[in-house]
C-alpha positions in Angstrom: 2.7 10.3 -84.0 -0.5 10.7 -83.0 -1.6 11.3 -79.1 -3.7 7.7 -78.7 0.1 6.5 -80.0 2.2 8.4 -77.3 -0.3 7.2 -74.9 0.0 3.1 -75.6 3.7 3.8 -75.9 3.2 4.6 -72.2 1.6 1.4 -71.3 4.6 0.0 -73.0 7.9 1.3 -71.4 9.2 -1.5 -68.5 8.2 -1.1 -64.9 5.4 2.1 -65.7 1.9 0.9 -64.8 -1.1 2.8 -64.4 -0.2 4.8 -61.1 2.9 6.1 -62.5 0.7 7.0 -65.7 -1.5 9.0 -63.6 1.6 10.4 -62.1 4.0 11.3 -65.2 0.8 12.7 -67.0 0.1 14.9 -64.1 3.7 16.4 -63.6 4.6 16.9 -67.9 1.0 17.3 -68.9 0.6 14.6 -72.0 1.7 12.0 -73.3 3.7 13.0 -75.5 5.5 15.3 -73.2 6.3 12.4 -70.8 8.9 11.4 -74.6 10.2 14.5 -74.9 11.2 15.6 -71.5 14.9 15.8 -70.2 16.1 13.3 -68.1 16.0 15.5 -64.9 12.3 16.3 -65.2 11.3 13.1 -65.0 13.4 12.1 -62.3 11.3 15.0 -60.2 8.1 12.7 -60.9 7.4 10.8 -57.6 8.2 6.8 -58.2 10.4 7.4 -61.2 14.1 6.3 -60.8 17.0 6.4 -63.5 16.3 2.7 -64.9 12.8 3.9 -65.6 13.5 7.3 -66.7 16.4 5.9 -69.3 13.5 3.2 -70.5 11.3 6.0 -71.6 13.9 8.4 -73.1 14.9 5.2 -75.1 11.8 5.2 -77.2 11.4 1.6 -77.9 8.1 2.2 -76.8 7.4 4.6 -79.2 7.9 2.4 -82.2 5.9 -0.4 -80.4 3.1 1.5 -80.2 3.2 2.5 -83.7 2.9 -1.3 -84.2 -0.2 -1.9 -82.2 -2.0 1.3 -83.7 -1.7 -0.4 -86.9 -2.8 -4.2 -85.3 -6.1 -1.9 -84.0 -6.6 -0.2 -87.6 -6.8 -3.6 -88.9 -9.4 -5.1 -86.5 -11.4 -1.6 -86.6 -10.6 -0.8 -82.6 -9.8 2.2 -81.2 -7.5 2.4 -77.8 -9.1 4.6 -74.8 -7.0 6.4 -72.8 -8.3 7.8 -69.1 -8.5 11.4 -70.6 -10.7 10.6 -73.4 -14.4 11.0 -73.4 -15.4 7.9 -74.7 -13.3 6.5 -71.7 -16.0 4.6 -68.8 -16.8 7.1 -66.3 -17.6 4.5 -63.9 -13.8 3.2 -63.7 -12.1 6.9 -64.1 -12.7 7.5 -59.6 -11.3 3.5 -58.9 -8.0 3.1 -57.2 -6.8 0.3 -59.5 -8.3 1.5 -62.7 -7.0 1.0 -66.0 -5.5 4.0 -67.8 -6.3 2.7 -71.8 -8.9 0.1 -72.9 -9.0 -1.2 -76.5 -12.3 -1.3 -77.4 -14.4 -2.7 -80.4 -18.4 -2.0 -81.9 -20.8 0.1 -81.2 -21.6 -0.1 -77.4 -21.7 2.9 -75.1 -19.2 2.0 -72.6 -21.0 5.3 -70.4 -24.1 3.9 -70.7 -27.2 5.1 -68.4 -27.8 2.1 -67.1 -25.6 -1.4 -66.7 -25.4 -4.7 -65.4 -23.1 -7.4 -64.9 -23.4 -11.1 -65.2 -21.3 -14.0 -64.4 -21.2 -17.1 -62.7 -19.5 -20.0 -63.3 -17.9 -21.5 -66.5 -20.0 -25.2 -66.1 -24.0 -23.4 -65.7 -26.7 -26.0 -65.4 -29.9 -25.6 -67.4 -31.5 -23.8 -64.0 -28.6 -21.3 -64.3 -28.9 -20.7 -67.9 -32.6 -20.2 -67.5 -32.9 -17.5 -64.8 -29.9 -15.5 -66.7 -32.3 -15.3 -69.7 -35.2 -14.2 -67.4 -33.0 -11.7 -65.9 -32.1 -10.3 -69.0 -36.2 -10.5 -70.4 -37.4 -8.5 -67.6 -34.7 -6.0 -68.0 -35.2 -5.0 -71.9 -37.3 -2.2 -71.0 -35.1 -0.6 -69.3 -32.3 -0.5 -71.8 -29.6 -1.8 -69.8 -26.3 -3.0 -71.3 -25.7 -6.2 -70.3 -21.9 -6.8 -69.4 -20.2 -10.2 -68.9 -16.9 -12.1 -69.6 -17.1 -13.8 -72.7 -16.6 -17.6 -71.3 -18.1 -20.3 -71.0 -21.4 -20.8 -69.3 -23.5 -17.8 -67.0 -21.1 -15.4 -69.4 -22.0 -16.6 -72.6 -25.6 -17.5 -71.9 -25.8 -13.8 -70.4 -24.2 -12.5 -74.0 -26.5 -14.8 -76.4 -29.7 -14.0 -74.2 -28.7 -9.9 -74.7 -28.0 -10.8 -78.2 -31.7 -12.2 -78.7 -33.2 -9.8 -76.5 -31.9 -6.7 -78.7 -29.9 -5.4 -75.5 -26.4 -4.6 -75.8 -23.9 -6.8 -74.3 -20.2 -6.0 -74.1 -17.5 -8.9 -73.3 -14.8 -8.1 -70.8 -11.9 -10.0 -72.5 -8.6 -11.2 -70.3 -6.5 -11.2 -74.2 -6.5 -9.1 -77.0 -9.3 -8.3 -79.2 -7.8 -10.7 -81.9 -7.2 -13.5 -80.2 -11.1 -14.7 -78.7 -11.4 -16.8 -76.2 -12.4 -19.8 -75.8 -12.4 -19.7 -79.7 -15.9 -21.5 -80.0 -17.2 -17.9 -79.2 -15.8 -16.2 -82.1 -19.2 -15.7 -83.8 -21.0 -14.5 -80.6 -18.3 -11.7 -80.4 -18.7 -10.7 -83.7 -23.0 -10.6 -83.7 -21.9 -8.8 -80.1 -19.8 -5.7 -81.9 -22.9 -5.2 -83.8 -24.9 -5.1 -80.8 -22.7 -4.3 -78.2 -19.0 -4.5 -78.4 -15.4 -6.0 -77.0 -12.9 -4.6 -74.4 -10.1 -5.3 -73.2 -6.6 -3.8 -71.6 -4.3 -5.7 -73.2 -3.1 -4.6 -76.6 -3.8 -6.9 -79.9 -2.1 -10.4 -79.7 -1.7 -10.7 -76.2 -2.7 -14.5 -75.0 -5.3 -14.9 -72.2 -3.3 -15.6 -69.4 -4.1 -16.8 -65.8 -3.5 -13.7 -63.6 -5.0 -11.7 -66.2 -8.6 -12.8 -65.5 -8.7 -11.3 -62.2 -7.8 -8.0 -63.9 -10.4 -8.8 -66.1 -13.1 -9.5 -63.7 -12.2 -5.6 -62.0 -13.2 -4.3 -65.1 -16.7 -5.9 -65.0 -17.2 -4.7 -61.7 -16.5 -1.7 -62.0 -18.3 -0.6 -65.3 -21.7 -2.4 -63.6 -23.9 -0.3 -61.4 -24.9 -4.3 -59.9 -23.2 -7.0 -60.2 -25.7 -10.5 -60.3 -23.5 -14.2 -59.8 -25.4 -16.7 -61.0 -24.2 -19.4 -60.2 -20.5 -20.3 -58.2 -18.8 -22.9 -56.7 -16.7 -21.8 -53.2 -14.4 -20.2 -55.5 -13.6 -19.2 -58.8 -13.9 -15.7 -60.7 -17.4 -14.7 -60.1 -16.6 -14.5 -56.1 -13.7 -12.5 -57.3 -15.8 -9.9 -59.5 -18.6 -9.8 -56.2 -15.5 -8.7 -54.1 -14.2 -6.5 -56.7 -18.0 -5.4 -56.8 -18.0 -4.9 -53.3 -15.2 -2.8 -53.1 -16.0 -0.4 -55.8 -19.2 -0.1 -53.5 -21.8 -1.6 -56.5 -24.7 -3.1 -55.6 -24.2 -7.2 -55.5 -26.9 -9.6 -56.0 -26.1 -13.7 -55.5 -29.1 -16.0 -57.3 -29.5 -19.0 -54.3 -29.2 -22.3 -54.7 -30.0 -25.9 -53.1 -27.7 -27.0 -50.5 -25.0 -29.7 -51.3 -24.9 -28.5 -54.9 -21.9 -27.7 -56.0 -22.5 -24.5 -58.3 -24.4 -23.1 -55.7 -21.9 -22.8 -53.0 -20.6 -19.5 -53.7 -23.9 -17.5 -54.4 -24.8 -19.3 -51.1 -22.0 -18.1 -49.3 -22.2 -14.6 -50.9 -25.5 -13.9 -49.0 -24.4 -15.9 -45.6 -21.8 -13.8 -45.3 -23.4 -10.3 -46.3 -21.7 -9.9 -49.2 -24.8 -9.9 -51.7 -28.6 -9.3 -51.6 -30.5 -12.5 -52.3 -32.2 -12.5 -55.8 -35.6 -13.7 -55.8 -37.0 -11.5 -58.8 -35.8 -9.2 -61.0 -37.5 -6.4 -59.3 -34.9 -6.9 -56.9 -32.7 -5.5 -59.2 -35.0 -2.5 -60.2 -36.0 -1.2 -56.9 -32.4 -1.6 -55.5 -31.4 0.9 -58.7 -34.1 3.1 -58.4 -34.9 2.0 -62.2 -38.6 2.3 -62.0 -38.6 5.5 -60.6 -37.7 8.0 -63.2 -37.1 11.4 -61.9 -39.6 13.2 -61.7 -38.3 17.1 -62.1 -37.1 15.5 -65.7 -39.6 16.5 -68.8 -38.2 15.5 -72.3 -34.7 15.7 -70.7 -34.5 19.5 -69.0 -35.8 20.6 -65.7 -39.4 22.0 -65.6 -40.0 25.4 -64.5 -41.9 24.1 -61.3 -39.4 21.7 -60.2 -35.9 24.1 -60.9 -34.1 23.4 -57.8 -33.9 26.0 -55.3 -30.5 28.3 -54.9 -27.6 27.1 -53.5 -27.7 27.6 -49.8 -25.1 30.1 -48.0 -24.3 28.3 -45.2 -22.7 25.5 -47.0 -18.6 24.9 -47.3 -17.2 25.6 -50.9 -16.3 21.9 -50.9 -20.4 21.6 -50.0 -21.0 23.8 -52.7 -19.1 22.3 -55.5 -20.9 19.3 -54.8 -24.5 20.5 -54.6 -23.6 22.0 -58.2 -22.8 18.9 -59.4 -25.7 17.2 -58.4 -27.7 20.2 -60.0 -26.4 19.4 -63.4 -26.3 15.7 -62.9 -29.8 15.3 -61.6 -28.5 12.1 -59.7 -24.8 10.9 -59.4 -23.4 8.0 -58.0 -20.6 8.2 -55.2 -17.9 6.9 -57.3 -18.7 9.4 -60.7 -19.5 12.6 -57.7 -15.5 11.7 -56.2 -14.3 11.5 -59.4 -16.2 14.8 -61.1 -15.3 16.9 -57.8 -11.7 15.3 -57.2 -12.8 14.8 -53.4 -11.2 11.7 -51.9 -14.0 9.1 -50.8 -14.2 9.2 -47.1 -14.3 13.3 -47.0 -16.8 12.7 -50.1 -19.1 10.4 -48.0 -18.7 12.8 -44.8 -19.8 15.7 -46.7 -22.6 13.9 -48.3 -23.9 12.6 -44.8 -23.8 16.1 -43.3 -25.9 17.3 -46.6 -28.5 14.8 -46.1 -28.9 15.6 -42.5 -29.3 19.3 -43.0 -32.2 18.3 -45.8 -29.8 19.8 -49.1 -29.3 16.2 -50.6 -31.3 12.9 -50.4 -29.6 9.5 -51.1 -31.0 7.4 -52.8 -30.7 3.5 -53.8 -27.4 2.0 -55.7 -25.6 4.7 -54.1 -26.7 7.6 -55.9 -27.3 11.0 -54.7 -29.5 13.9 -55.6 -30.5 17.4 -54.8 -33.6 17.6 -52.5 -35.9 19.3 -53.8 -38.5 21.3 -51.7 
């Protein structure tokens, strides 16, 4: 078998989800090891009891998984696990991250720059409009445009990227055969071209209501903003803004006339503090720091007048590790910094704060850090 097969089998065995992943790959070291150790090892692993050890050491998974490697040969996908390179950078620091994606076409899931775009499933010609300007005024900056896939702000937001030459991947809530609603199956398909398909559930699996939540975490994580179009009080686009929120991404809420239905929940978005009003999309820009390219950055290597200066001495080794990151990264956001350094969030944000203060880092907007330079 081959590794990307010993890792789906783990997303198979009964009662394991993605924390115990994390957990079983960290205690036997792959995959495949988590199969091939003895019953007593695995019961050492914190969370794993005797029902779930005996599950795994059953290996029903195992020929599962050979199943679904074959489903994904046939559609030309590939599966993703958390280790891999390919695998989003943005979602590897999240608490609730997935630990394999099945993913189809050409689109850079670490892509420089990202948005996401959604609203609600029944747009009105004024919410199908400004998604298209959205996405016009963005094309220079080669943004991939990420969305859900359904009807209304989320298809309009894929056909606009599609016409527009920007890539546009669809977040999907089944698996990458079965596309739904099935009046889309020809935008997916110009989309893998131009973009791609991804998912967490394996080939075959029907969409299913409480996986479109899950879904929705996904777009919110992999989007450096989030922008709801249009909403009603409730519905899925509040719940990618609160995923949004959480994952500390930017959030942007289009307003919209009182009374009107699908403008209730951008509305109440900005009411309540929970997104920036869009007005333009240099709203967008400025709150990403997109129109200012850095400027110690000449055909992609530091310049010898702008190297940054040494480390300082009087800095913690924590302090250090993360001023060296930010060296090689030029800028980082919080979430890929915790995740690259392995510091927990609060200490990260703590540590960053006393940097800034004592002039070694500068923050800047959408919650990106750099080195200040002097």
């Amino acid at each position: 078998m081959t590794d990307h097969q010993y890792q789906i089998a783990l997303t198979l065995v009964p009662g394991v989800g993605n924390i115990l992943i994390r957990q079983l790959i960290s205690y036997c070291g792959s995959a495949e090891n988590v199969f091939k150790s003895p019953m007593a090892r695995l019961l050492k692993v914190p969370g794993i009891g005797g029902i779930t050890a005996r599950s795994i050491l059953k290996h029903d998974a195992l020929t599962e998984a050979e199943r679904v490697s074959q489903r994904l040969e046939k559609l030309g996908a590939r599966a993703l696990f958390y280790t891999d390179k390919a695998f989003p950078n943005r979602l590897k620091s999240l608490y609730d991250a997935p630990v394999l994606l099945y993913s189809m076409g050409s689109a850079d899931l670490n892509a420089t720059r990202t948005i996401g775009l959604v609203g609600t499933r029944q747009a009105t010609d004024y919410g199908r409009r400004i998604t298209a300007d959205i996405i016009e005024a963005l094309v220079p900056y080669d943004v991939l445009i990420i969305s859900g896939l359904a009807y209304g702000i989320d298809i309009a937001a894929h056909r606009a990227s599609l016409a527009n030459h920007l890539p546009t991947l669809g977040v999907m809530a089944s698996g990458l055969d079965v596309i739904y609603p099935t009046i889309h199956q020809k935008t997916a398909r110009d989309m893998c071209v131009q973009g791609g398909l991804l998912t967490e559930s394996q080939p075959g699996t029907k969409p299913d209501a409480h996986l479109f939540p899950a879904r929705n975490r996904i777009i919110a994580g992999l989007s450096d903003a989030v922008v709801v179009v249009e909403a009603a009080a409730k519905g899925g686009a509040l719940i990618t803004a609160e995923y949004a929120n959480n994952y500390h991404r930017d959030v942007f809420a289009v307003p919209g006339q009182l009374n009107q239905t699908f403008s209730a929940g951008c509305n109440k978005l900005i009411r309540e503090n929970k997104a920036q009003i869009y007005t333009s999309p240099r709203d967008l820009i400025e709150a990403l720091n997109w129109d200012q390219p850095p400027a110690n950055l000449q055909a992609g290597r530091l310049s010898h007048k702008n190297q940054p200066p040494p480390l300082p001495v009087d800095v913690t080794d924590e302090e250090s590790q993360v001023l060296a990151l930010l060296r090689q990264a030029t800028t980082l956001h919080i979430d890929e910094l915790s995740w690259q350094s392995q510091i927990p969030m609060g200490r990260l944000a703590s540590l960053l704060l006393s940097l800034e203060f004592r002039g070694f880092v500068r923050s800047m907007p959408g919650k990106k850090y750099a080195v200040q330079y002097t």
